[in-house]
C-alpha angles and dihedrals in degrees: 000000000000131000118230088286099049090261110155112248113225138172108265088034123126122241151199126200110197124166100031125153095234107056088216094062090067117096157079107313125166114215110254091174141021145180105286098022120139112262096007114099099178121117085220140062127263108217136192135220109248128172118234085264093055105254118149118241125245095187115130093248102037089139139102153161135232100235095044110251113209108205102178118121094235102107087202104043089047089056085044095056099034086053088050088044098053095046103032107029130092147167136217138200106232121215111192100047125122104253094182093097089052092041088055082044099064091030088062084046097057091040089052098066086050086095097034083059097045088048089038083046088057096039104039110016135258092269096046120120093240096055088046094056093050091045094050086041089054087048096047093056091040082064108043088053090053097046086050081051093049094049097047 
């Protein structure tokens, strides 16, 4: 999927959500998931809060999805807003931005699957599927963190 310039979105990219129909969903993301990464089987894109200095958010909603996903109870107001969302939001790669946060993100995430394989490793074997998959999805976010190194 393309930004609003035809930038190709990518997991690791900063974003930044404007137009949409919920005032709290604008803002400054970096993509944590995409479409075809390894262990992510959604068709859209997970995002991140993150401040204009790159900090990622702690707030207790600091997620969101591109598309926009409206998750309220209200049948008309989701139409409403999914309606606004699809004619008047868009996103935007962000060049500028400090990466290093996210880098140390992915690079947490990569570290965290160190002790799942091992355990994986003693249940399953070294050649099984499963360990295989933790093992590519390690590697995936290793190297998402080192690309976002080599381009700061």
């Amino acid at each position: 999927m393309t930004d609003k310039n035809g930038i190709e979105i990518k997991t690791g990219d900063i974003v930044e959500i404007t137009g949409s129909y919920f005032k709290t969903d604008n803002g400054f993301y970096f993509v944590e998931r995409s479409e075809g990464d390894p262990g992510w089987l959604g068709s859209d894109y997970c995002l991140h809060k993150i401040s204009k200095r790159g900090k990622i958010s702690q707030a207790k909603k600091n997620i969101c999805f591109w598309p926009i996903a409206v998750f309220i109870s209200d049948r008309a107001k989701t139409a409403e807003a999914r309606k606004w969302n699809q004619e008047h939001a868009e996103i935007e790669v962000k060049t500028g931005i400090s990466r290093a946060e996210v880098a140390d993100f992915f690079k947490e995430m990569a570290d965290e699957l160190t002790e799942r394989i091992r355990r994986d490793s003693w249940n399953f074997g070294e050649e099984s599927d499963i360990v295989k998959k933790q093992v590519n999805i390690q590697g995936y976010y290793k190297s998402v963190s080192s690309a976002i190194l080599a381009e700061a």
